[in-house]
C-alpha positions as CSV (number, residue, x, y, z in Angstrom):
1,X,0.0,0.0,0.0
2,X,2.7,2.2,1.2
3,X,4.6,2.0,-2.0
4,X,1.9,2.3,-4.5
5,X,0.9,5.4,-2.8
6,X,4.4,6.7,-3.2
7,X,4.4,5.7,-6.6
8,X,0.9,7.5,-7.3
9,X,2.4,10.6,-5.3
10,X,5.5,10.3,-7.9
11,X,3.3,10.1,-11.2
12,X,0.9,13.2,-9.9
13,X,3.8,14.9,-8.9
14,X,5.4,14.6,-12.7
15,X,2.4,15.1,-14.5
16,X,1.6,18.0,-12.7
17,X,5.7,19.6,-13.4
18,X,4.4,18.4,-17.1
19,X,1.2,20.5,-17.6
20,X,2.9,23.6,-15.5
21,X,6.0,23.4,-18.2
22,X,3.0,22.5,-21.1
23,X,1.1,26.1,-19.8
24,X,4.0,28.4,-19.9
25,X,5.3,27.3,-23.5
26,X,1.7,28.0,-24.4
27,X,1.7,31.4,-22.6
28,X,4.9,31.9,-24.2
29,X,3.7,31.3,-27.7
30,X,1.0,33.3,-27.0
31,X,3.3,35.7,-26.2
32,X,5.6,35.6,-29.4
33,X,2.4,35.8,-31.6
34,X,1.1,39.0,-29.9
35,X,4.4,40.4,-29.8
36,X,4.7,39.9,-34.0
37,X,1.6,41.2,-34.5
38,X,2.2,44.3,-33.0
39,X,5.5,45.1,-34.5
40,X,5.7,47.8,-37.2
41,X,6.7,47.3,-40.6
42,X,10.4,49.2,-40.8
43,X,9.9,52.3,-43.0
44,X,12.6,54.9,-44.5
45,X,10.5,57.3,-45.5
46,X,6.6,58.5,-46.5
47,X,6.4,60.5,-49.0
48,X,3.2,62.1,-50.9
49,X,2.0,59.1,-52.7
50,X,4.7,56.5,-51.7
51,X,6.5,54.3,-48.8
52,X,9.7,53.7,-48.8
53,X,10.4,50.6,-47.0
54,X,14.6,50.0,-47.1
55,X,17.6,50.0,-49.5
56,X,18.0,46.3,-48.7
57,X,16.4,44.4,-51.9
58,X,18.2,41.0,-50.5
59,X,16.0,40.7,-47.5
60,X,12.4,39.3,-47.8
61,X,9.8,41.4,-49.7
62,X,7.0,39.1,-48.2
63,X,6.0,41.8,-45.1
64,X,6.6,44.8,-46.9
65,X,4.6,43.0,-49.6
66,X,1.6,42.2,-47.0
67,X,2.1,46.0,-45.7
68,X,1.5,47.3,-49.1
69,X,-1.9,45.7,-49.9
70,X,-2.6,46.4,-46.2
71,X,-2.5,50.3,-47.2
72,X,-4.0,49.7,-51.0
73,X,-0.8,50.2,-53.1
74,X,1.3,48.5,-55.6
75,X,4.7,46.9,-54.4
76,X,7.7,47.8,-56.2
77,X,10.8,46.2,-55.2
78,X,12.9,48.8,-57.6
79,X,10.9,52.0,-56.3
80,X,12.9,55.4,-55.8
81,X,14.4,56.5,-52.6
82,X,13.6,60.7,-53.2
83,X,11.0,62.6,-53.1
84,X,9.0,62.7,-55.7
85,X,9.6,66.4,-56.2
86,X,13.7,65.8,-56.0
87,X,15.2,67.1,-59.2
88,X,18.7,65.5,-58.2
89,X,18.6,62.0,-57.2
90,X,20.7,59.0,-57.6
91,X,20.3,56.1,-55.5
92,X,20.0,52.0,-55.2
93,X,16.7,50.7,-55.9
94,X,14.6,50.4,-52.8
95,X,11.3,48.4,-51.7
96,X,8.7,50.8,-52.1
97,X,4.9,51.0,-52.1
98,X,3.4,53.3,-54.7
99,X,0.0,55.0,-53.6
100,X,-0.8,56.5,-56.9
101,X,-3.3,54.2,-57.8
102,X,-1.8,52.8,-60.9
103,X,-2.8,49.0,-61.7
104,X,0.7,49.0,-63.8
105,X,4.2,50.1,-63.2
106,X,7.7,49.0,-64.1
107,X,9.9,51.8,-62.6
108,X,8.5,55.5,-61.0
109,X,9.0,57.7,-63.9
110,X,11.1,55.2,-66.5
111,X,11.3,56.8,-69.5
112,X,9.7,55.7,-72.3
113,X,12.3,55.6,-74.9
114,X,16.3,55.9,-74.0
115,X,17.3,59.8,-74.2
116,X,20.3,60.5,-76.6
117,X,23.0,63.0,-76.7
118,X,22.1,63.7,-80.1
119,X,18.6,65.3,-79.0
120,X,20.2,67.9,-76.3
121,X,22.8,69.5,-78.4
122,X,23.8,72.6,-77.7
123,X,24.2,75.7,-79.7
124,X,28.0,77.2,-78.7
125,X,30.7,76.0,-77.2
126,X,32.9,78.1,-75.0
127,X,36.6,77.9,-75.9
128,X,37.9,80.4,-73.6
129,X,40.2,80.2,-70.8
130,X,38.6,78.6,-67.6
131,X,37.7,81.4,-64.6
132,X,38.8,80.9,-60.9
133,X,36.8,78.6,-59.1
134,X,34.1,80.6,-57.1
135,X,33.1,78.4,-54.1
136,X,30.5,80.8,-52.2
137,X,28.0,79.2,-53.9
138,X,28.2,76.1,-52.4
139,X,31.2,76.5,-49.4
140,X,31.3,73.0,-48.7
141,X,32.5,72.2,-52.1
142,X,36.3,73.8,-51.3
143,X,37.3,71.0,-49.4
144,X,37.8,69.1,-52.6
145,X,38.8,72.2,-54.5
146,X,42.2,70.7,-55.5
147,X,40.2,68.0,-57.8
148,X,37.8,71.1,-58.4
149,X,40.1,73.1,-59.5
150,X,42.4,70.4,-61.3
151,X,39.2,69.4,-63.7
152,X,38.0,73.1,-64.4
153,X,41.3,73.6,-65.4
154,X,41.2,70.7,-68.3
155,X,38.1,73.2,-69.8
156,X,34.6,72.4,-70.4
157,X,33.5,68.9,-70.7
158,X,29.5,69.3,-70.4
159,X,27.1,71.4,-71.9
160,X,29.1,73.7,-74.1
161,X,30.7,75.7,-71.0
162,X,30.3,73.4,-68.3
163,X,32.7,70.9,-66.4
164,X,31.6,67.5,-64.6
165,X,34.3,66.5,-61.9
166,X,34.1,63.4,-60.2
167,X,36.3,61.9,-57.4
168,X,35.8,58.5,-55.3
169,X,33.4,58.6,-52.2
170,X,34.1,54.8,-50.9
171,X,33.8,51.5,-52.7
172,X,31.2,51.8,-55.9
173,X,30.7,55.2,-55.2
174,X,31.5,58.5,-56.8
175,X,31.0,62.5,-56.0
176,X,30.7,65.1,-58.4
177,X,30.6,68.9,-58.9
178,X,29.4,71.2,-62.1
179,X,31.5,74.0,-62.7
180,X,30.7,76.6,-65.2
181,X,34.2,77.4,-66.4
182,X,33.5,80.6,-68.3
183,X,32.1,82.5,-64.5
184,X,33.9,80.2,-62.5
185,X,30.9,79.5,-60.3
186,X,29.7,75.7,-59.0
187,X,26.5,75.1,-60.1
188,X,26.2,71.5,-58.9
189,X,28.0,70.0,-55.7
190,X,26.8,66.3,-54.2
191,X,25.8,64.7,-56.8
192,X,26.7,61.3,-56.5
193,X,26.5,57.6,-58.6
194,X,27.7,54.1,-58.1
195,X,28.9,53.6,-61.5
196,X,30.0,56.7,-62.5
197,X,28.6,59.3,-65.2
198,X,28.4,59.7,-69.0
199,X,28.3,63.5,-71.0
200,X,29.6,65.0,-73.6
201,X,30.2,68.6,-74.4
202,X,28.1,69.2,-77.0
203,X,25.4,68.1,-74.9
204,X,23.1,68.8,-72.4
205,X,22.3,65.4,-71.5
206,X,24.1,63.7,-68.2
207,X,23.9,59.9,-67.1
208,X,24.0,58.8,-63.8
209,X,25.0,54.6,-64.1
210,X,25.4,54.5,-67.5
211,X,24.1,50.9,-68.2
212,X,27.8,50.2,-70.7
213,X,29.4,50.7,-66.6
214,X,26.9,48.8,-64.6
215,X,28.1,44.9,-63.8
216,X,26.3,41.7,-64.9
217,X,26.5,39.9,-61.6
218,X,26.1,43.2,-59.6
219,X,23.7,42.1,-56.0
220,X,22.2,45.5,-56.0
221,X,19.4,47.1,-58.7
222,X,20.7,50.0,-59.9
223,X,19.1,52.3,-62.4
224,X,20.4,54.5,-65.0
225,X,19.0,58.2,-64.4
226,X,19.1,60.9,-67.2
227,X,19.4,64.0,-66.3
228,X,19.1,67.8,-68.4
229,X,20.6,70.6,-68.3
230,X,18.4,73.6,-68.5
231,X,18.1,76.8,-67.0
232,X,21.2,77.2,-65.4
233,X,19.9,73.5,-63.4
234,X,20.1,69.8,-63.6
235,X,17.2,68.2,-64.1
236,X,15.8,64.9,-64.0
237,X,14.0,63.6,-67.1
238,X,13.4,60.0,-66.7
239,X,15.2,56.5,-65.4
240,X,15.6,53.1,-67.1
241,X,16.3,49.9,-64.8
242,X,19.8,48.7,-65.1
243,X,20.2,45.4,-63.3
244,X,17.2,45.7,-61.7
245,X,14.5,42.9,-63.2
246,X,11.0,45.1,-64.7
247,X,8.2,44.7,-62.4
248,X,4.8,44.1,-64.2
249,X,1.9,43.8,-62.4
């Protein structure tokens, strides 16, 4: 009798360790699954008309995905980091969410056939001798103004009277400043690309990523802007993707 009891006393003893350690993984599932649902969808930025989610196009598009039908948009996963309003942007591809209401997209403004230099000739070419760099327009450009002032020296390489310098930022990544060499004066300071730029002088056209420089096994979607040159200011026109797949939908 005496040692069934304590065998009895053993087994409720066990089975009742066994239900406490069954309730609290429960409670802790429980827990986990609250937790998750409550946790916010990372976002860069919100913009009129678009989310930007992140930069990252290698991690999972599946919540930013599930966030974007959540708030009635289209996904892209090669949308564009500015503002839509930015006239100077060039950037990585980025998970976005368009708001706009269009049922199909490929990229935000793509253009719809590829611009040529041809088409943005300009009508004189200066042949002068280049002015003294003037850096009160944009101060922070005179901390480079030995690579400034080495390119404007060389003479216009943009736009009839313009030059385009560019100098290394970090691994794929490359600064630039516009210099109108007949006044001197920067015009452009900060704009920057992964793959360099393409212009001519007789042109107003300027490439950002020219797709000749982007790599085929490149991890990262990167688009080829187009930018004009108008008005005394650079101006975007239109973007085609580089390595960066089209997105139908």
């Amino acid at each position: 009798m005496k040692k069934a009891a304590i065998v009895y006393g053993t087994i409720a003893i066990i089975l009742i360790a066994l239900l406490g350690a069954l309730a609290s993984q429960v409670k802790f599932i429980k827990t986990r699954q609250s937790l998750s649902q409550t946790v916010k969808t990372p976002i860069l930025h919100e913009f009129p008309g678009r989310v930007v989610y992140t930069t990252d196009t290698i991690v999972d598009r599946a919540p930013f995905e599930k966030d974007c039908r959540a708030r009635g948009g289209v996904f892209n996963p090669c949308g564009r980091l500015c503002p839509p309003a930015a006239e100077v942007c060039a950037e990585v591809c980025a998970y976005t969410c368009e708001l706009s209401g269009a049922k199909t997209i490929s990229l935000p403004d793509q253009c719809d056939q590829e611009p040529q230099f041809e088409k943005y000739t300009v009508p004189e070419i200066y042949r002068g001798k280049a002015t003294a760099v003037d850096f009160s327009s944009y101060p922070e450009a005179e901390q480079f103004r030995t690579v400034i002032r080495t390119g404007v020296s060389k003479g216009p390489n943009f736009a009839g009277h313009y030059a385009v310098i560019e100098w290394g930022c970090g691994t794929s990544c490359q600064n630039h400043a516009i210099v109108d060499v007949e006044s001197g004066k920067v015009i452009e300071f900060g704009l920057q690309s992964f793959y360099g730029v393409a212009h001519k002088l007789n042109s107003s056209l300027l490439i950002v990523n020219p797709a000749v420089n982007l790599p085929e096994d490149s991890e990262q979607a990167i688009t080829t802007d187009f930018y004009v040159w108008q008005d005394n200011n650079l101006n975007f026109s239109c973007r085609l993707p580089g390595t960066a797949p089209r997105m139908l939908l």
